[in-house]
N, C-alpha and C positions, 0 to 999 in steps of 0.2 A: 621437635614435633610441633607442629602449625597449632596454635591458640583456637580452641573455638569455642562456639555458644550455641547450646541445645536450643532446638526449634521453642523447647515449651516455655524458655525464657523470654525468648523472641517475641515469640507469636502472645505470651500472657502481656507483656508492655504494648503492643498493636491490637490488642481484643477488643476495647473500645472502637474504636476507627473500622477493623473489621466489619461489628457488627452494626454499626451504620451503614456498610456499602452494603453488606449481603442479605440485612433483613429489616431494612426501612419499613416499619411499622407502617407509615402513609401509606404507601407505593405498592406496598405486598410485593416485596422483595424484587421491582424491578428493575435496580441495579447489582442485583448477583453476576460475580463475574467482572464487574469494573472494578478493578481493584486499586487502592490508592487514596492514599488522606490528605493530599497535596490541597493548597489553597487553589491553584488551577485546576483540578479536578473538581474541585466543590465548584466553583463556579460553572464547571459546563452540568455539573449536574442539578445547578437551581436553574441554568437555562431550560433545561429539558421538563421540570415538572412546572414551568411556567406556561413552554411553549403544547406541554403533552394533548391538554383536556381541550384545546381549540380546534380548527378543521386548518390551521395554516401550513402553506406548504413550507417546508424544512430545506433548508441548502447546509450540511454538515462540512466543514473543508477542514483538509489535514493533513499530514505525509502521510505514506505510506507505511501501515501497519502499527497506525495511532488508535485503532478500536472504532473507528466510522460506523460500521453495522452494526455493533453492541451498541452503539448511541442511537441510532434509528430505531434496533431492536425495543431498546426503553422508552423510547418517544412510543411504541406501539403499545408498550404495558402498560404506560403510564395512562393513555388514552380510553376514550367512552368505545373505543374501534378494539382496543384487547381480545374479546372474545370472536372476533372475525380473522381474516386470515392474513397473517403476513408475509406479501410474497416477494422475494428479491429476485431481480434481474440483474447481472454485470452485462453494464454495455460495453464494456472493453472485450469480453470475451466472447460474443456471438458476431461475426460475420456481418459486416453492412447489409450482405443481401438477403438477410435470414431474419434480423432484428424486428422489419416491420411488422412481419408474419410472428413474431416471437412476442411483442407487444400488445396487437390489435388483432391477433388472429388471422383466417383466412378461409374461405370458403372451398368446397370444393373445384377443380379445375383452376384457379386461380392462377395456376403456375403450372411449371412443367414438375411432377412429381406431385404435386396436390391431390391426394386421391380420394380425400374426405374430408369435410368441414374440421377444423382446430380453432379450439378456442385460446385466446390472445392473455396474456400476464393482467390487461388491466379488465376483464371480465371476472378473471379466478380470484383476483384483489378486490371483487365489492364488497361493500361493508367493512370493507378493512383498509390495511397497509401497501402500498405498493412502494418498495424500496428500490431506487433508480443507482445502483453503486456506478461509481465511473462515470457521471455524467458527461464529463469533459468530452468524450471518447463518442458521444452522438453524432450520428453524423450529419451533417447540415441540413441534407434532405428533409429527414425527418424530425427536425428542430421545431416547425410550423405547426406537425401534427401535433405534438408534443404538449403544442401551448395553447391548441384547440381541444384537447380533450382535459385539459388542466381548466382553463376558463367557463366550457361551455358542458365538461361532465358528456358528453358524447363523441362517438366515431362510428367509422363505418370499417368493418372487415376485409381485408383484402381479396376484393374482386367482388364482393358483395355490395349492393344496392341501400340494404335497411341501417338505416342509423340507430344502434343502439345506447343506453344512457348505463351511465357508472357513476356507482356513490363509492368511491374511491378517495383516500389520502394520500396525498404525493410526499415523498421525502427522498433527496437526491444524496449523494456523495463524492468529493472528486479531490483528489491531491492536486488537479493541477491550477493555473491562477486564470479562471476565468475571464477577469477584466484584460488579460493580456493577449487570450484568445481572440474576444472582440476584437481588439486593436488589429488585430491580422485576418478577422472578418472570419474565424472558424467561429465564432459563438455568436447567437442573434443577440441583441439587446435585449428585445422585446422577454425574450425568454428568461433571460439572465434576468433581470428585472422581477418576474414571476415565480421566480424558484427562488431567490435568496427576500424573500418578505421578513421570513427570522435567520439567518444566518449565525450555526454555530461554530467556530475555529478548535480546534483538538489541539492541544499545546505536544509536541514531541517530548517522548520521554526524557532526553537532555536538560529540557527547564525543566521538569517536575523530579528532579532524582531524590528527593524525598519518600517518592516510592519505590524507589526500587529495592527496599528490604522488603513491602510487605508483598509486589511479584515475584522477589525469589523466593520467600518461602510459600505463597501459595502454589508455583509452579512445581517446587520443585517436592510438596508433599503430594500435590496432586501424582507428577507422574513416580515417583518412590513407590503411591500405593500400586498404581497402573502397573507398575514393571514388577510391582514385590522386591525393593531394595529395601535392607534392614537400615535407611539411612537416617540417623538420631540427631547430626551435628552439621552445622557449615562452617568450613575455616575461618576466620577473620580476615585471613587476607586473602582469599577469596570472595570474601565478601566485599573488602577494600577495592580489591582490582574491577570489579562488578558497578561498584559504585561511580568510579572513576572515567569507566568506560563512555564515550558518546554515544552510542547505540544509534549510528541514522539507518536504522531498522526499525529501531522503536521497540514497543515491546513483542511485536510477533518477532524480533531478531533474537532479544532475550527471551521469549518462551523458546524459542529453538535450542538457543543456545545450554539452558537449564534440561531441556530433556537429554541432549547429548552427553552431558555432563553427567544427567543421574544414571545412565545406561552404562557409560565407561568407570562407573564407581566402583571401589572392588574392596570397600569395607562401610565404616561408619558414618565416616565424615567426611562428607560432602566437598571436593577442594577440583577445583580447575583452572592451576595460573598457567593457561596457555600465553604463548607470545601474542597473542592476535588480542588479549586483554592486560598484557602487561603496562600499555602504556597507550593515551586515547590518538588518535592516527594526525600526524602533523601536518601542516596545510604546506605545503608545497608553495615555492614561488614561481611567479607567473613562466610558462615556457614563450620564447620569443618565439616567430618564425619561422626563422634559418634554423636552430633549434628543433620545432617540429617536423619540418621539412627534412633535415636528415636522418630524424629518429626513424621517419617511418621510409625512408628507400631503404635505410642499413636494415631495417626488418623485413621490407622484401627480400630484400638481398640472401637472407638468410635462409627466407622461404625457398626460394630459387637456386640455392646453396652456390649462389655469385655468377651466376646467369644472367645476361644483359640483355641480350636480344634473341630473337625464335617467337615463337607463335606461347611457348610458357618460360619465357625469360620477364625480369623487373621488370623491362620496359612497356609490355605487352598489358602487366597486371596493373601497373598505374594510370594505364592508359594517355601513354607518354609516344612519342618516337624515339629512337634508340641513340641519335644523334643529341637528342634533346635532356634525354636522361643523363648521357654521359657528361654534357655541359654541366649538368646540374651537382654531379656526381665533381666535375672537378670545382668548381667552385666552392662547395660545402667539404673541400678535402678528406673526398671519398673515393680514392684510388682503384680502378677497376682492377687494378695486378693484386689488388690484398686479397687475404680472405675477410668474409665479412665481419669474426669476431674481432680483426685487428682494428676492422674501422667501427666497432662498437666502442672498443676501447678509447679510441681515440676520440669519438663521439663524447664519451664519459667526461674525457680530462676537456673538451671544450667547455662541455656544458657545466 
């Protein structure tokens, strides 16, 4: 039977640390929810009550599912702007043609479908927070606007005339690397410049695995009570395998991963050594070419179940000529007479 150690052991060695993150006396609790006593964590969170009580704009950068919004969210607690509104847009997720209307509003007729005036994200954000998640993902266009309504606290509504003014806070977020955008002329300067004046970086859960006992046990009491699982205990090595894991999910991987876990539980203690955490995922050596080039015909091939040419043969899909594929086919010793698992196989023993 798996060794393990009740939460109240756990969690009474982590109750300092705890109640520092969830009920910072300063702050009025507005880092509840960021959980973690790591030295990288403290560090972004004396950036954030340095940067909170000022008007500067915020550029947050981090992989995906490093807590970005919970860090913007604090930057707005922590702020004179708290009791105003904080409103988040993902620009990744609305529509290039829909965004501007989505940001600055629009008047009525403006468009086709415009049937009455809509008021815009940085109108419903005055006196407060406007959260920009995904910044990367703006689309050039309206990059300009972006850095005139940031500078000069005014715009004009789409299709409308009157220039209105917003006392608005900007704070952006993006996993992706900006300065690299620039170099390929998808990100202005000018912009990039504007928006990173305080730049915060969110360290992945991989350097900080320090915390990741006191995420799993908040996760997984959280949803235990959610679901009403009588769960008292986490294995040890479950907890080992947990610890060990690289998580490039971060911790929205691991909170995924701890409710699945507390759902498929079917007693006390807490235990889920699946293979996919038995051991952290190894890096592969580089694929050559010749290499990649036959992996992926021998997987048309198989889509096409060894079909070479017609209007839905390999040759059609790779958009190749049929002459051209089979060259290719015999030079990477892919036999148009096999079937395609043989020349999987044979793919195998090359590579």
């Amino acid at each position: 039977m798996a060794s393990t150690t009740t939460w109240a052991t756990e969690i009474e060695d982590a109750t300092p640390a705890k109640i520092a993150l969830d009920h910072d006396e300063s702050l009025g609790g507005a880092f509840s929810g960021i959980v973690g006593a790591s030295a990288a964590l403290d560090q972004v969170r004396d950036l954030v009550r340095l940067v909170a009580p000022t008007e500067t704009t915020v550029l947050i950068q981090g992989e995906t599912g490093t807590g970005k919004e919970m860090i913007a969210q604090a930057i707005h607690e922590c702020s004179d702007r708290s009791k105003g509104p904080f409103v988040k847009v993902n620009c990744a997720a609305i529509p290039s043609g829909l965004l501007e209307s989505e940001l600055f509003g629009h008047e009525r007729g403006a468009y086709t479908g415009a049937i009455a005036r809509c008021i815009g994200r940085f109108e419903l954000a005055n006196k407060g927070t406007l959260f920009l998640d995904e910044i990367g993902d703006l689309p050039l266009e309206l990059q300009p606007k972006l850095l005139r309504v940031i500078q000069e606290r005014q715009f004009e509504r789409l299709g409308g005339a009157a220039t209105i003014r917003t006392d608005v806070r900007v704070v952006c977020a993006t996993h992706r690397d900006l300065t690299e955008m620039i170099e390929k002329r998808e990100f202005r300067t000018d912009l990039f410049y504007r928006l990173s004046v305080f730049p915060i970086t969110l360290p992945p859960l991989r350097e900080r695995r320090e915390d990741i006992l006191l995420l799993v046990h908040h996760f997984a009491r959280s949803y235990a009570d959610r679901i009403r699982k009588p769960i008292t205990a986490i294995a040890d090595e479950f907890m080992a395998a947990l610890a060990r894991h690289s998580w490039p999910g971060n911790v929205r991987e691991l909170q995924n991963f701890i409710e699945r876990s507390v759902i498929l539980s079917n007693g006390a203690i807490l235990n889920g050594s699946l293979p996919e955490l038995a051991y952290a995922p190894k890096s592969r050596a580089p694929v050559t070419l010749e290499e990649a080039e036959r992996r992926h015909i021998v997987q048309t091939l198989m889509r096409t179940e060894g079909v070479v040419g017609g209007p839905n043969g390999a040759a059609a899909r790779l958009g190749l000529k049929r002459t051209t594929l089979i060259s290719m086919m015999r030079r990477l010793g892919i036999s148009p007479g096999k079937r395609p698992e043989a020349s999987t196989q044979s793919m195998a023993s090359v590579a």
